[in-house]
N, C-alpha and C positions, 0 to 999 in steps of 0.2 A: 286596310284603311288607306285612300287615296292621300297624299299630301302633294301640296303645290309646288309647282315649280317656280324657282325664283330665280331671278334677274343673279348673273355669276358676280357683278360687278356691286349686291346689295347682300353677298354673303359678307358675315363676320369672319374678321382672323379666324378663330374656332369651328366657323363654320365653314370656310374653305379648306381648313387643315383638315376638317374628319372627310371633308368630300376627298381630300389627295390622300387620305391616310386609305381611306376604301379601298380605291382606286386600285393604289398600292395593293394591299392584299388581291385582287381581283387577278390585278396582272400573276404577282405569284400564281395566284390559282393556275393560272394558264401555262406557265411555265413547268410545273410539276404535272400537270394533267392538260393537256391540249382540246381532251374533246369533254373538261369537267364544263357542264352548261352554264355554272352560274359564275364561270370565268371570264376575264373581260376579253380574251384570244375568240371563245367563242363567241361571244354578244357582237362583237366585230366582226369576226365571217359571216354571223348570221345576215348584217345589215348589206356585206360588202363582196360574199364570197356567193356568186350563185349554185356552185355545188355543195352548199350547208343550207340557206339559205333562199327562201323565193323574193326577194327584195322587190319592190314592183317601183322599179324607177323608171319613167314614162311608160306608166300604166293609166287608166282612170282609179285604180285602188291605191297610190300612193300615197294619200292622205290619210286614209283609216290603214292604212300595213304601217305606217309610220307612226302613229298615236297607239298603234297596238304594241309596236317593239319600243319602241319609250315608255309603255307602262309595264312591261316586259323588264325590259332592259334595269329600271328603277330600283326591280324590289335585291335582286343580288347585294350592291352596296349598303342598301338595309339593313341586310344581314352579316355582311362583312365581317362585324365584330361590336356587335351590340352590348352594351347599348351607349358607347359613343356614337354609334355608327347610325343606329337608327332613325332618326329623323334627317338623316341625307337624303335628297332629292336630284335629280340630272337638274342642275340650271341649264336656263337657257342663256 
């Protein structure tokens, strides 16, 4: 199930706390496992590292590779540590 993305600055205390608490976990993920995918080290070279990664920054497909790795990118902290964690979303 898709949920919306909100404005960073219209998250609640609680809701920015589970979005940094996520976060948090993610980063560990990456630090004990470097190539675990649903760690935030890899979602970051996916976007940024072209030998992980096809990023398409001045491409014509950088809008749809970008809305695909943003709903990519979304569901990890979902699952982070639910079900605090679950209705976190990437604000924008």
């Amino acid at each position: 199930m898709a949920r919306s993305r909100r404005d960073i600055n219209s998250l609640s205390p609680s809701g920015l706390s589970d979005l940094i608490h996520a976060i948090d976990i993610l980063r560990a993920r990456s630090t004990a496992d470097p190539d675990d995918m649903s760690g935030y080290g890899f979602q970051a070279a996916l976007h940024n590292d072209g030998s992980v990664g096809p990023c398409e920054h001045g491409s014509d497909l950088f809008l749809p590779w970008h809305r695909a790795h943003l709903r990519c990118f979304g569901k990890p902290p979902q699952a982070a540590d639910p079900p605090r964690t679950a209705n976190v979303t990437v604000p924008h």
